[in-house]
C-alpha positions as CSV (number, residue, x, y, z in Angstrom):
1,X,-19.2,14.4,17.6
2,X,-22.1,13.8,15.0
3,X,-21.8,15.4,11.9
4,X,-23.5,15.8,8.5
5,X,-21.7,16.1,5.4
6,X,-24.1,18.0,2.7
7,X,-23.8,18.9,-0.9
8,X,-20.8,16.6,-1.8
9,X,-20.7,14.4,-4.6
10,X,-20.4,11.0,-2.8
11,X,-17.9,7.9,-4.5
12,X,-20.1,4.9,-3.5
13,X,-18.9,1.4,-4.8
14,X,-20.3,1.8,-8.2
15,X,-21.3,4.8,-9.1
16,X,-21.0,8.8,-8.1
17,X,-24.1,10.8,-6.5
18,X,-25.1,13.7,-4.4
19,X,-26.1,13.1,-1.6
20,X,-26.0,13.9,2.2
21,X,-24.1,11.5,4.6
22,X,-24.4,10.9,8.4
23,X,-21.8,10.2,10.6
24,X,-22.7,9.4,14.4
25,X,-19.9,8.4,16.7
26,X,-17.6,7.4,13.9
27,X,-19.9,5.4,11.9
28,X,-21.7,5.9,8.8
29,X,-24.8,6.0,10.7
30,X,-27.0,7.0,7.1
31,X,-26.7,7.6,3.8
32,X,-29.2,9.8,2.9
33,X,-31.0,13.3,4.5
34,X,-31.8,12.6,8.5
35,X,-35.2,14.0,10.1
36,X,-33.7,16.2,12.8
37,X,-30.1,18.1,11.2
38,X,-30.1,20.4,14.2
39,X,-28.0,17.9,16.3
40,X,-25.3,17.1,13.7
41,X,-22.2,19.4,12.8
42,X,-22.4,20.7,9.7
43,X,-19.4,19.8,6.7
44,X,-20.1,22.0,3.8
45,X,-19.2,19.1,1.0
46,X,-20.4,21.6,-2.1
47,X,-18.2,21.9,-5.2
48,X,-16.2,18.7,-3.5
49,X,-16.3,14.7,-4.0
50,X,-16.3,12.4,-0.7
51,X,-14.0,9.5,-1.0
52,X,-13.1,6.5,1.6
53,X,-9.8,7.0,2.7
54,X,-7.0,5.3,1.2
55,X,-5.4,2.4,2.7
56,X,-1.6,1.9,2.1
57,X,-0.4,-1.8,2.2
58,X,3.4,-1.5,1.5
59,X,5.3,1.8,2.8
60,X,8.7,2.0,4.4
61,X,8.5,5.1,5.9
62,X,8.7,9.0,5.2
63,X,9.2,12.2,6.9
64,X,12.9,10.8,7.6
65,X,11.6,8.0,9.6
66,X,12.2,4.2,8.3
67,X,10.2,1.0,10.0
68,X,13.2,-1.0,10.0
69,X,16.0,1.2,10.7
70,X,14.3,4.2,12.7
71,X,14.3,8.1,12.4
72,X,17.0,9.6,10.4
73,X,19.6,12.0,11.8
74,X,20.8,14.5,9.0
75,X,23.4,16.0,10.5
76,X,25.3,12.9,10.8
77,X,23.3,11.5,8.3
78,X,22.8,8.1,10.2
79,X,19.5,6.2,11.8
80,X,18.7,6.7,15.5
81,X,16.8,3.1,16.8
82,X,16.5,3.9,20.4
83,X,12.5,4.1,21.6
84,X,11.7,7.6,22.0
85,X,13.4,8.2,18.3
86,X,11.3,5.8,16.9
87,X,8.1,7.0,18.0
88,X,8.8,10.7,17.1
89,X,9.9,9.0,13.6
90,X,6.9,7.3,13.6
91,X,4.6,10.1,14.7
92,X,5.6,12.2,12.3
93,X,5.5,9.4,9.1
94,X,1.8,8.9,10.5
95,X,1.3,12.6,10.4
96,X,2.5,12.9,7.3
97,X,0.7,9.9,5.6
98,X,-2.8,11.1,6.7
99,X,-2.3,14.6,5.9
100,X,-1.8,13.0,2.3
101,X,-5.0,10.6,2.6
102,X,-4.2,7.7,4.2
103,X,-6.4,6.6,6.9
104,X,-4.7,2.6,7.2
105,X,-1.5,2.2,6.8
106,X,1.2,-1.1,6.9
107,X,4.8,-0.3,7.9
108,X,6.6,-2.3,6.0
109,X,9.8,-3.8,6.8
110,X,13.3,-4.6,4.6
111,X,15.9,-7.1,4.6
112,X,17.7,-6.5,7.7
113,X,19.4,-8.0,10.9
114,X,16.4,-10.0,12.3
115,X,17.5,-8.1,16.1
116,X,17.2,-4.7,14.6
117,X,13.7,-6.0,13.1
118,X,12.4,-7.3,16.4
119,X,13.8,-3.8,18.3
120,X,11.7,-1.8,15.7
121,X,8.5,-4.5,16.4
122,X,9.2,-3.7,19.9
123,X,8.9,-0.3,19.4
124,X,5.8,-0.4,17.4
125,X,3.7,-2.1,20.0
126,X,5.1,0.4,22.8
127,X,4.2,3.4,20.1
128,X,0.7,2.2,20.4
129,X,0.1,1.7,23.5
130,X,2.1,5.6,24.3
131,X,-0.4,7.3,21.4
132,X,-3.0,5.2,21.3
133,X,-4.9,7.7,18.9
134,X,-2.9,6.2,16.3
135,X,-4.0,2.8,17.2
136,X,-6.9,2.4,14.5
137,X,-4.8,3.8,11.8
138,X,-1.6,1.4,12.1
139,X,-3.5,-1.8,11.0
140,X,-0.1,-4.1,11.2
141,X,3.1,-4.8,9.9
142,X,3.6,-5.6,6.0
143,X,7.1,-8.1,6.0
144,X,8.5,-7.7,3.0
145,X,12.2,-8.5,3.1
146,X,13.0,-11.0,5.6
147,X,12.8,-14.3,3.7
148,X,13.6,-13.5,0.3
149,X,16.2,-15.7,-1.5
150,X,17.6,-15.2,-4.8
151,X,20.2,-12.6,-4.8
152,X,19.2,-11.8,-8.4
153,X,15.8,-10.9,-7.7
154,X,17.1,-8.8,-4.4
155,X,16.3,-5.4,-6.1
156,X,17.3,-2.7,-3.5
157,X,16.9,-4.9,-0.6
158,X,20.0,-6.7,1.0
159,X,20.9,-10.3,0.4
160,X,23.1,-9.8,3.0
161,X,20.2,-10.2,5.4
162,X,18.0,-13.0,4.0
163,X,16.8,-15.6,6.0
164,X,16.4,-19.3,5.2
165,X,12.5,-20.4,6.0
166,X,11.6,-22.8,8.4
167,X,8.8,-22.9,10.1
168,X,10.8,-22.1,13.4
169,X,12.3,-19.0,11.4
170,X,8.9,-17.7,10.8
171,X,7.3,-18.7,14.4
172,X,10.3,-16.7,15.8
173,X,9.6,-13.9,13.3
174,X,5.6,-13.7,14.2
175,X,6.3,-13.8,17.9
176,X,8.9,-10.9,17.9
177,X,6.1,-8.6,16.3
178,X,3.7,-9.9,18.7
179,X,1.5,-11.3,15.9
180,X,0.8,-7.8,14.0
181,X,2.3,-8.9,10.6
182,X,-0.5,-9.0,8.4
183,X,0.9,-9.8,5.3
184,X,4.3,-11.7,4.6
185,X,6.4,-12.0,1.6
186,X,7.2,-15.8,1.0
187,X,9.0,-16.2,-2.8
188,X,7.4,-19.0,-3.8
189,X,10.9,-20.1,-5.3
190,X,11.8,-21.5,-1.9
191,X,9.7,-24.3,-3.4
192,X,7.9,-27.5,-2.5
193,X,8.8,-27.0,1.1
194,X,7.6,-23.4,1.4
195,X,3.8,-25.1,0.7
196,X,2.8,-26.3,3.8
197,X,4.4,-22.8,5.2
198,X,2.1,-20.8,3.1
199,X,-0.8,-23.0,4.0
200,X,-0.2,-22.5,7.6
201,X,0.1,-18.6,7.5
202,X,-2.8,-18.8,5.6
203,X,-4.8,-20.2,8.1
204,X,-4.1,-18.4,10.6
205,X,-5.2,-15.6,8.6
206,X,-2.6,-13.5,7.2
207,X,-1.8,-12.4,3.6
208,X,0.9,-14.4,2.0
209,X,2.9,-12.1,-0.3
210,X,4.6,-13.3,-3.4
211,X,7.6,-11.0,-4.7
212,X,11.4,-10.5,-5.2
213,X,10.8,-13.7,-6.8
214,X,12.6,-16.3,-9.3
215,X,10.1,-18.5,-9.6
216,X,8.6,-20.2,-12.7
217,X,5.0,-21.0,-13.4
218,X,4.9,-24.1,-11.1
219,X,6.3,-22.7,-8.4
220,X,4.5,-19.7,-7.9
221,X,1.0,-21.2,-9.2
222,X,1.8,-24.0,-6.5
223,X,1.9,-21.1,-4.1
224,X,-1.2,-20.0,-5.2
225,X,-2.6,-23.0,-5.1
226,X,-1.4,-23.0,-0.9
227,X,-3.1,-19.8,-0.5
228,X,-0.1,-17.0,-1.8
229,X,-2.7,-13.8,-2.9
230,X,-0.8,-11.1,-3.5
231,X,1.8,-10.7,-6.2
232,X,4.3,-7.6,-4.0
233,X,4.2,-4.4,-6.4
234,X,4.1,-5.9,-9.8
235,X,6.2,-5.5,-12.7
236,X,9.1,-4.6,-9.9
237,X,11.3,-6.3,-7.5
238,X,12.2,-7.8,-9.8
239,X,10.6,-11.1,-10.4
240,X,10.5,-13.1,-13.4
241,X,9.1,-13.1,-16.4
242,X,9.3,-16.1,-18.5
243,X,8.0,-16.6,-21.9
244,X,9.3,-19.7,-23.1
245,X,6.8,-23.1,-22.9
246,X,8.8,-24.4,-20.4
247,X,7.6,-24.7,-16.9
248,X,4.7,-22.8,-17.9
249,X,5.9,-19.2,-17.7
250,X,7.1,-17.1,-14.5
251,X,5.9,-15.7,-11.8
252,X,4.8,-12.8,-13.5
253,X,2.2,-14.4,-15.8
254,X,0.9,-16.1,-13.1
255,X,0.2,-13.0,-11.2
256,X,-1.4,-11.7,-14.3
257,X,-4.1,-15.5,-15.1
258,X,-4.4,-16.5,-11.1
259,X,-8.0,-14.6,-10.6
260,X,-7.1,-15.2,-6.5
261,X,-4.1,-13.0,-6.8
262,X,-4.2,-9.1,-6.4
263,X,-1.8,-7.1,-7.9
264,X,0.3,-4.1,-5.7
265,X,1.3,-1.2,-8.6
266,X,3.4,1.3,-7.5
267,X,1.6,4.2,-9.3
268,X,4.0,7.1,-9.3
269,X,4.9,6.9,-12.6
270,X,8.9,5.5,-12.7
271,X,8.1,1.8,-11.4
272,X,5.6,1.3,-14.2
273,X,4.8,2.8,-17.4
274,X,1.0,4.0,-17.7
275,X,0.6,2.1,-20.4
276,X,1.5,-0.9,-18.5
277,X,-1.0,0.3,-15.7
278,X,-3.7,0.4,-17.7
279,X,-2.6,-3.0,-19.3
280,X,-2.9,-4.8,-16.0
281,X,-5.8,-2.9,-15.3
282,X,-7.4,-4.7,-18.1
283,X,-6.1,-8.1,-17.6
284,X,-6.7,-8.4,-14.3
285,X,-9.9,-6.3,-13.8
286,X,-10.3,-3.6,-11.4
287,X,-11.4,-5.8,-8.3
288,X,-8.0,-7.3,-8.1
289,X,-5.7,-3.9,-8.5
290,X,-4.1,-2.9,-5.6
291,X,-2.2,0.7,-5.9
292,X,1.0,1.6,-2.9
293,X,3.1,4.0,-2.5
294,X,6.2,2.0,-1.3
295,X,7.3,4.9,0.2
296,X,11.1,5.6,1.8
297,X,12.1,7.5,4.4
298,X,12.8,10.1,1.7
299,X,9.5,11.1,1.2
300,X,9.5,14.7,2.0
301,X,13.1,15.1,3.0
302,X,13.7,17.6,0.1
303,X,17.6,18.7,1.1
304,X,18.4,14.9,1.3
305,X,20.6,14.2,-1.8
306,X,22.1,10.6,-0.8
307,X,21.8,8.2,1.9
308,X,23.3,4.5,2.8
309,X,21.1,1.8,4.4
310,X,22.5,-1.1,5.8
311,X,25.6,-0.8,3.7
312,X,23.5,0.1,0.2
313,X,24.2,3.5,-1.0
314,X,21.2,5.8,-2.6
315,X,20.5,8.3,-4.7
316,X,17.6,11.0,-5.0
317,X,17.0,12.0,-8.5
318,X,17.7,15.2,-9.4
319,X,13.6,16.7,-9.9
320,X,13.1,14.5,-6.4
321,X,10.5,12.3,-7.4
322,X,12.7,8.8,-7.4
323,X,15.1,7.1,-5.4
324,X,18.2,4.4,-7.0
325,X,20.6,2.4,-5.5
326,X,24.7,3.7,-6.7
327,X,25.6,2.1,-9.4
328,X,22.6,0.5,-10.8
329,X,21.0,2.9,-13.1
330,X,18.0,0.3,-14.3
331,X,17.2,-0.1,-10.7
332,X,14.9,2.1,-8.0
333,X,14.8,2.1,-4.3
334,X,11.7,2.2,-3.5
335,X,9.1,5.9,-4.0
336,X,8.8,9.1,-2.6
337,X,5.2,8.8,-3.7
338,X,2.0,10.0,-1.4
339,X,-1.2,8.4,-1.9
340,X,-2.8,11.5,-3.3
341,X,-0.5,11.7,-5.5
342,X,-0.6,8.6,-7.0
343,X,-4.8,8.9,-7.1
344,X,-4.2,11.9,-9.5
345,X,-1.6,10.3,-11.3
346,X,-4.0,7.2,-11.6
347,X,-6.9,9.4,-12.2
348,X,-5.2,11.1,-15.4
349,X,-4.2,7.7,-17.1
350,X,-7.7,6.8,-16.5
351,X,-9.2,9.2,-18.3
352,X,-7.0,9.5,-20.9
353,X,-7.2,7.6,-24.2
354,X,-3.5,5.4,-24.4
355,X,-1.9,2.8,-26.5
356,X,-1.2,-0.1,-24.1
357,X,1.7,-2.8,-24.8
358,X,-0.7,-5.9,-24.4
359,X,-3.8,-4.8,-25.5
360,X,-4.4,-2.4,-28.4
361,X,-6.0,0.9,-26.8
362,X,-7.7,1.9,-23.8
363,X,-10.2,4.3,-23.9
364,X,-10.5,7.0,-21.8
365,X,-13.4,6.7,-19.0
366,X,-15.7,9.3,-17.4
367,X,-15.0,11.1,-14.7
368,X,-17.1,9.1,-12.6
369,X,-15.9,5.7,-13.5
370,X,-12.4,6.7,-13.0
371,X,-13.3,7.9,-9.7
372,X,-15.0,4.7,-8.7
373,X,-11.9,2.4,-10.2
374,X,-9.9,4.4,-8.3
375,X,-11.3,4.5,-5.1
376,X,-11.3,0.5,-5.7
377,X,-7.6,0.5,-5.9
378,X,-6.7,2.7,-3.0
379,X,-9.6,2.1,-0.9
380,X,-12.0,-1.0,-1.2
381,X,-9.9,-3.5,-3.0
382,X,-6.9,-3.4,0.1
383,X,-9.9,-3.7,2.7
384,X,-11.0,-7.0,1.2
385,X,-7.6,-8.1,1.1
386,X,-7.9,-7.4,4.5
387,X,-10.7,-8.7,5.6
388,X,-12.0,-5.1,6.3
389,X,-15.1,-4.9,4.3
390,X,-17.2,-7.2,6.1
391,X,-16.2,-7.1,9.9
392,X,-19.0,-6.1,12.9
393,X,-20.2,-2.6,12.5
394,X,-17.7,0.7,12.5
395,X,-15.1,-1.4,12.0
396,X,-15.2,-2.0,8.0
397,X,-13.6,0.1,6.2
398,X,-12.8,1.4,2.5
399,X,-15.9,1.8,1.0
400,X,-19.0,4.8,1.8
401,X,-21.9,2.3,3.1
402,X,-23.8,2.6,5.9
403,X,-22.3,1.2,9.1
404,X,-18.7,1.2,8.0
405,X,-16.0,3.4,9.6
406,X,-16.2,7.1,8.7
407,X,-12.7,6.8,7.6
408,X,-13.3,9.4,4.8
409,X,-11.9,12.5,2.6
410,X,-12.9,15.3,0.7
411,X,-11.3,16.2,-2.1
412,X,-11.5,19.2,-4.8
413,X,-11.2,17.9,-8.7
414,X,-10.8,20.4,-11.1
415,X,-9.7,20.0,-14.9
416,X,-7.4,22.3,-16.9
417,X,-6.2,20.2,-19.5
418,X,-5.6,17.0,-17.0
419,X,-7.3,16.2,-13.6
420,X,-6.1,17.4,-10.4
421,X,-6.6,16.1,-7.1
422,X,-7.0,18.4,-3.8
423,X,-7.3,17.2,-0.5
424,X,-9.4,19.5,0.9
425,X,-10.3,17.3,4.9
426,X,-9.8,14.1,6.2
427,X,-12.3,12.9,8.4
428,X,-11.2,9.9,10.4
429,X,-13.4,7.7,13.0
């Protein structure tokens, strides 16, 4: 169906303004008022603000249902892996996620046995080709977990279920999910002979993902060097930090000075500090910001208390808004963040003046510019990383231009004191 979306104010990739938008078979088809409105569908837009939707790079799961391990049973508070409980898991995570916004999203995977992980790829590809409505949504698999390898920097994934990296490893890996891993996690601590690894992933197009990591200056920046363009949600994992001359630094400078690395924040407000937000928002600038949700299974399982994965024991936190593993009180486990969420909570630091750690003060932006930041972080800024902003007509994605996907929502905004966020319709292609 054609439709015409009329009185909204329109987030377009620099700058806010009413006006109408046409949307013919899926496609932003205009910009602008069209000559004949008789044949389009009418979406009231007044008193709202039309935004791309948000595109989630690193999420586990929610709605009880977990990429790796499958849909969660709480009555016998275990995982259920078999087919048809995976799909129904993963139906209602998908459900769930674009009720809250999200229009592309990654399942991501954890450390875990590499036959439970090639059962749940297995399952994904069957999922899509049972509900193939779903298809344009899942862009691919986000693996985050597999080949990490210090211990130390393990966070709440399980050492226990590292693998060393070979090439053969990760050609074994690739082939299991039936080449829909997008974007891989490669520490660049393995060192020297991770390079021509990274090189080769990189060439045949996927994002290499650098987190969980030990590594100092010269490894990671070698990484970067090979192609490595995404530092895995930033500031956690953890990775290190390293002030000292030596070696140049850590990791976590280099994510900061490499302008070809993008930065993944978790934005719900535990992971990071604001101020720190804002911080990197500065140093990095806002065309290299990433936000994700790095959601569990959690996520909207509000009676669920406790829960084990894999032999690691979790917590939910007593106002339900974090997850941390038994025992380590400095540590989280993953979010039970939505995107929508996390736009209002990114929205508010935005437009609020705050002391930052690194730099002195941030000022607080407009309304507008806030919303045009934002929309770069959850929208545009994960399509380029992509390769989605650019690709043959209705397929682009992330931004409100003509001949992109109409992968779109709109939202109320209303300001008592702070901002908040409504969805109001998600309109997908």
């Amino acid at each position: 169906m054609n439709h015409l979306i009329q009185g909204a104010q329109v987030v377009r990739p620099n700058h806010v303004e009413a006006v109408d938008v046409l949307i013919e078979d899926g496609i932003i088809k205009k910009i602008g008022s069209p000559k004949d409105v008789g044949k389009y569908s009418i979406i009231d837009g007044s008193g709202k603000y039309l935004l791309p939707g948000f595109i989630d790079i690193h999420n586990h799961g929610a709605a009880g249902f977990d990429f790796s391990f499958g849909n969660y049973d709480m009555a016998h508070e275990i995982f259920q892996n078999h087919e048809e409980a995976f799909h129904l898991g993963l139906k209602n995570a998908l459900d769930h996620y674009r009720s809250h916004g999200v229009t592309k999203v990654l399942p991501t995977s954890m450390a875990a046995p590499l036959d439970q992980l090639k059962q749940s790829f297995s399952h994904l590809s069957s999922f899509l080709q049972t509900f193939p409505q779903y298809a344009n949504m899942v862009h691919g698999i986000n693996l985050e977990g597999t080949f990490l390898l210090d211990p130390y920097y393990a966070g709440a994934q399980n050492p226990d279920h590292f693998y060393p990296l070979t090439s053969s490893e990760v050609k074994e890996v690739m082939q299991a999910a039936n080449d829909m891993i997008k974007i891989i996690n490669i520490p660049p601590d393995h060192g020297a002979m991770a390079l021509p690894i990274i090189k080769g992933l990189k060439r045949d197009g996927l994002v290499v993902a650098g987190g969980h990591t030990g590594a100092y200056a010269d490894e990671f920046g070698a990484a970067v060097d090979a192609g490595l363009s995404l530092a895995v949600h930033f500031l956690n994992g953890p990775s290190r930090s390293f002030s000292k001359s030596f070696r140049g630094g850590g990791a976590v400078e280099v994510m900061l000075q490499a302008d070809e690395v993008y930065l993944e924040i978790i934005c719900d407000g535990y992971h990071v500090h604001p101020a720190y937000v804002r911080d990197a928002i500065a140093r990095k600038g806002p065309d290299r910001i990433i936000m994700i949700t790095d959601s569990m299974f959690a996520n909207g399982l509000r009676k669920l208390k406790s829960f084990e994965l894999l032999g690691l024991h979790g917590t939910v936190s007593e106002n339900g808004e974090y997850l941390q593993p038994v025992g380590k009180k400095d540590t989280l486990f993953g979010s039970v963040l939505c995107s929508d969420v996390g736009f209002q909570h990114v929205l508010h630091w935005l437009t609020t003046e705050m002391t930052g750690v690194w730099h002195r003060k941030h000022e607080a932006l407009s309304l507008e510019a806030a919303l045009v930041q934002c929309c770069r972080f959850f929208s545009t800024n994960p399509a380029k990383l992509l390769g989605l902003d650019h690709p043959p007509t209705g397929l682009g994605t992330g931004s409100i231009r003509e001949g992109m996907a109409a992968d779109l929502l709109l939202a109320r905004i209303s300001n008592e004191g702070a901002y908040t966020f409504q969805l109001d319709q998600i309109i997908t292609n």
